[in-house]
C-alpha positions as CSV (number, residue, x, y, z in Angstrom):
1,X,57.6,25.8,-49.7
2,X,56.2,25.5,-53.1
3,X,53.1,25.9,-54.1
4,X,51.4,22.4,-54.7
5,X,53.0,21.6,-51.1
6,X,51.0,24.5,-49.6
7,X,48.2,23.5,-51.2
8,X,48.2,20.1,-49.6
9,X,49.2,21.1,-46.3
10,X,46.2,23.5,-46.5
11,X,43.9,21.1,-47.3
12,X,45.0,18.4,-44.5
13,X,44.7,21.2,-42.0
14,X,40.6,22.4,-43.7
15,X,40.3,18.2,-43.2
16,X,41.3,18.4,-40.0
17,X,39.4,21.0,-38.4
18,X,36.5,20.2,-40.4
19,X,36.4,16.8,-38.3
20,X,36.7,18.1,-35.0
21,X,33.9,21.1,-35.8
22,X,31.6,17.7,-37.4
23,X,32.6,15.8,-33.9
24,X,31.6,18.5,-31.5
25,X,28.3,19.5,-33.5
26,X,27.4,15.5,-33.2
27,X,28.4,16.1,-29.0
28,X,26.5,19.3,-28.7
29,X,23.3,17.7,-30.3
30,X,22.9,14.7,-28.5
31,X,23.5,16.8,-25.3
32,X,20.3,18.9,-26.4
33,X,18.0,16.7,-27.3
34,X,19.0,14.2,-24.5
35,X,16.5,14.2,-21.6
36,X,16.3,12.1,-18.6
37,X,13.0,9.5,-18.6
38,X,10.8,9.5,-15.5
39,X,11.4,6.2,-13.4
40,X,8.7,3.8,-14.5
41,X,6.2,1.1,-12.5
42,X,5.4,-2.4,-13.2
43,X,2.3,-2.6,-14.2
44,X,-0.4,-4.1,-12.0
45,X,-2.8,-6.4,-13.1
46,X,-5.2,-6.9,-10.5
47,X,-7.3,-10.5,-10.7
48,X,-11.1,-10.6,-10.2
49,X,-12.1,-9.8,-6.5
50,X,-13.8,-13.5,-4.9
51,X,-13.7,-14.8,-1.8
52,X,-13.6,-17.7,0.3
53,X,-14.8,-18.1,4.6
54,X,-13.0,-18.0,7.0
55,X,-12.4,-21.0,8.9
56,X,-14.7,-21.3,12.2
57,X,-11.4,-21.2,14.6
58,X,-12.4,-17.4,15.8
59,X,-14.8,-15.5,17.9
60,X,-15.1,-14.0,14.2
61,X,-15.9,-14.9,10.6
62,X,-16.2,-13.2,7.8
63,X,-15.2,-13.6,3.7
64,X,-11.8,-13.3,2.5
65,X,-10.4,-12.8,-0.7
66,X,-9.8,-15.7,-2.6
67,X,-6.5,-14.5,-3.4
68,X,-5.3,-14.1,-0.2
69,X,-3.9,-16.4,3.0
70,X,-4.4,-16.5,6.6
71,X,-1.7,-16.6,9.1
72,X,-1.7,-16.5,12.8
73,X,0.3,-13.3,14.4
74,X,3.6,-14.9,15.5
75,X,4.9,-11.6,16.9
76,X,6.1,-11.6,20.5
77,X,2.9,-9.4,21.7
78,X,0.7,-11.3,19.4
79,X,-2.7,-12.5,21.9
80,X,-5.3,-15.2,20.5
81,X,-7.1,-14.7,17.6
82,X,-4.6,-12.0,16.2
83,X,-4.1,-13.2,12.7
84,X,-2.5,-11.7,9.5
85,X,-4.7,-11.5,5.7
86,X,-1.7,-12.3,3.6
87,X,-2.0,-11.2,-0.4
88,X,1.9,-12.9,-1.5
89,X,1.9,-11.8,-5.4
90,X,0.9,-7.8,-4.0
91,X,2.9,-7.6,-0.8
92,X,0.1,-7.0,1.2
93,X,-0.9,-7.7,4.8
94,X,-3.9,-7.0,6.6
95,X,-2.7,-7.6,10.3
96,X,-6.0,-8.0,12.6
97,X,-6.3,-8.0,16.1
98,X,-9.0,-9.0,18.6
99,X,-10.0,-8.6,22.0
100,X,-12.8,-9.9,24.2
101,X,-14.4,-6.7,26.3
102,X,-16.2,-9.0,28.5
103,X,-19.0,-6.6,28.6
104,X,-16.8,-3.9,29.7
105,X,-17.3,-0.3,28.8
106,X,-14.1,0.7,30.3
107,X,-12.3,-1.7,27.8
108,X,-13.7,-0.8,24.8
109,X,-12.9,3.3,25.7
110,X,-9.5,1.6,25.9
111,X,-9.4,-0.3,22.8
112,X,-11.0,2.7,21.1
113,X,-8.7,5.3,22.0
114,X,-5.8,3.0,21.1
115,X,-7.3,2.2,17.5
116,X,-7.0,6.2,17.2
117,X,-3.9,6.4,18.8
118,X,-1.8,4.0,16.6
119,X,-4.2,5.8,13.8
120,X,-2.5,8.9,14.5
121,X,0.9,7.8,15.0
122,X,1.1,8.2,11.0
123,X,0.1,11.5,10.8
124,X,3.8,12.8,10.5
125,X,3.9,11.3,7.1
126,X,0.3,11.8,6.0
127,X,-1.3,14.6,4.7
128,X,-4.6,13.8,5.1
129,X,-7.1,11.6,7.6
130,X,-10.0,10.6,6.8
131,X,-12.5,8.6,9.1
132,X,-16.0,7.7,8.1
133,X,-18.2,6.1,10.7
134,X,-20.5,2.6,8.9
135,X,-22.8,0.4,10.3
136,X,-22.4,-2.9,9.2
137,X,-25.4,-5.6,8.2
138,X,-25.6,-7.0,11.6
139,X,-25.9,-3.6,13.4
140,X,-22.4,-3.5,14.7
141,X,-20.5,0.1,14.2
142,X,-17.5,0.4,12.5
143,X,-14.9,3.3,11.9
144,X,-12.5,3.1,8.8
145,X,-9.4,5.2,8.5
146,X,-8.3,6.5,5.1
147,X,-4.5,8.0,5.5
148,X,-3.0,9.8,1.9
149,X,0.3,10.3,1.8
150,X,3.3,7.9,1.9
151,X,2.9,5.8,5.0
152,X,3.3,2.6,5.7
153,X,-0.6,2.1,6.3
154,X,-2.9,3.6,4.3
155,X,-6.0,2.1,5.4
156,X,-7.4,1.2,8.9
157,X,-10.1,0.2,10.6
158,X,-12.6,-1.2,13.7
159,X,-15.3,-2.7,14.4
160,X,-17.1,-3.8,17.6
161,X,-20.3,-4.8,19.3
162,X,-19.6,-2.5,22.3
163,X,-20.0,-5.4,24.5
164,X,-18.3,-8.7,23.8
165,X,-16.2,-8.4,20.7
166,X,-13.4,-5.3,19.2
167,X,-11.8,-6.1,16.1
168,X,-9.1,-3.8,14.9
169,X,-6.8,-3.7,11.1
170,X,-4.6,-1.8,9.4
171,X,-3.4,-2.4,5.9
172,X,0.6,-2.7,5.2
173,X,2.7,-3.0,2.2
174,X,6.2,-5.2,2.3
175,X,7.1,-3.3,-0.3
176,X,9.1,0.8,-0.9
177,X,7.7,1.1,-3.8
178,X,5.6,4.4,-3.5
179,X,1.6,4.7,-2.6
180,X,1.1,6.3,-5.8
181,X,2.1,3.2,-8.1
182,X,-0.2,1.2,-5.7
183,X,-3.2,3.0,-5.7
184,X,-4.8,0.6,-7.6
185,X,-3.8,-2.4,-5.3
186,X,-4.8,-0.2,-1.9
187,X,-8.6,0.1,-3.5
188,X,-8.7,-3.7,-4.5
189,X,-7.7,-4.2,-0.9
190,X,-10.0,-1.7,0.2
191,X,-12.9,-2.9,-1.5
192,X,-12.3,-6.7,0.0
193,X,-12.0,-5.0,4.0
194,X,-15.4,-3.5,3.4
195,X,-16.5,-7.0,1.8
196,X,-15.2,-8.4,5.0
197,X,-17.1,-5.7,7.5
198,X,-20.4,-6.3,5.3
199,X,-19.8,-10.3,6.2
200,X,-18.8,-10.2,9.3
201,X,-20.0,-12.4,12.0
202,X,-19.2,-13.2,15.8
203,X,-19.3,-16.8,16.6
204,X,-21.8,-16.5,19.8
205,X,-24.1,-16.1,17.2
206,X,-24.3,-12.1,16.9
């Protein structure tokens, strides 16, 4: 082979290799400085907390958000006066049910002990409990249930007379997106339910 033949033949092959070295550099440095992005939330923007009465259909009233909707239970164990807090643009629902103790201690034991026992149904999935004990404006006593972690309620709560009236919620989400994106939502709701305790009235005049 002559010499000027070599000499191109040498060059194609430098060429050559040169652009396969160039090609895996460019591969090798986007694999390094690739790394995977955490998954991301929508953001929240919570609206200004009002409220509104509740109609005088119930043994109860109390103030609601203005944001929210009231619907009767239409489960197939739902009793009178079981009705659902409905927040549609935060897939919220605070599901409340009542009962009458007709001045009986043994039913409100009952009702009490199975407010803590649907309570601690959730304590597979939660890592923490909390209960705090509140007395509301009228003098009735109320316990409210914190639960951190991810369940599918993270806030519950009771509130009775102790003779005539027992009115039980729990807060749920229709949504799998986790607790920790909705913290903000779960202490707007919060903040309402205690609104709703510190307005709450029984319709015999209590």
């Amino acid at each position: 082979m002559s010499e000027v033949k070599r000499s191109v033949t040498t060059r194609w092959t430098n060429l050559q290799l040169g652009l396969w070295v160039a090609l895996a550099l460019a591969i090798v440095s986007c694999e390094t400085e690739y790394t995977p992005k955490p998954k991301g939330y929508n953001r929240i923007d919570l609206p200004a907390q009002t409220y509104q009465q509740l109609n005088p259909e119930h043994p109860y009233s109390f103030e609601y958000s203005s944001h929210a909707k009231v619907r009767p239970d239409s489960s197939m164990i739902a009793q009178p006066h079981w009705i659902h807090i409905i927040y549609p643009t935060m897939g919220a629902d605070v599901q409340l049910t009542y009962k009458d103790l007709q001045g009986s201690d043994k039913i409100l034991n009952e009702m009490v002990e199975d407010a803590r026992k649907l309570t601690g149904k959730h304590q597979i999935k939660a890592y923490a409990i909390e209960e705090t004990e509140i007395r509301t404006p009228t003098g009735d006593m109320a316990s409210v249930f914190e639960l951190e972690g991810e369940v599918p309620s993270q806030f519950q709560f009771y509130v009775t007379d102790s003779t005539k009236h027992f009115l039980r919620g729990a807060l749920y989400f229709r949504t799998a997106t986790q607790n920790d994106s909705l913290a903000p939502v779960i202490e707007f709701i919060k903040r309402d339910v205690v609104h709703m305790l510190n307005t709450l009235k029984w319709q015999d005049g209590k």
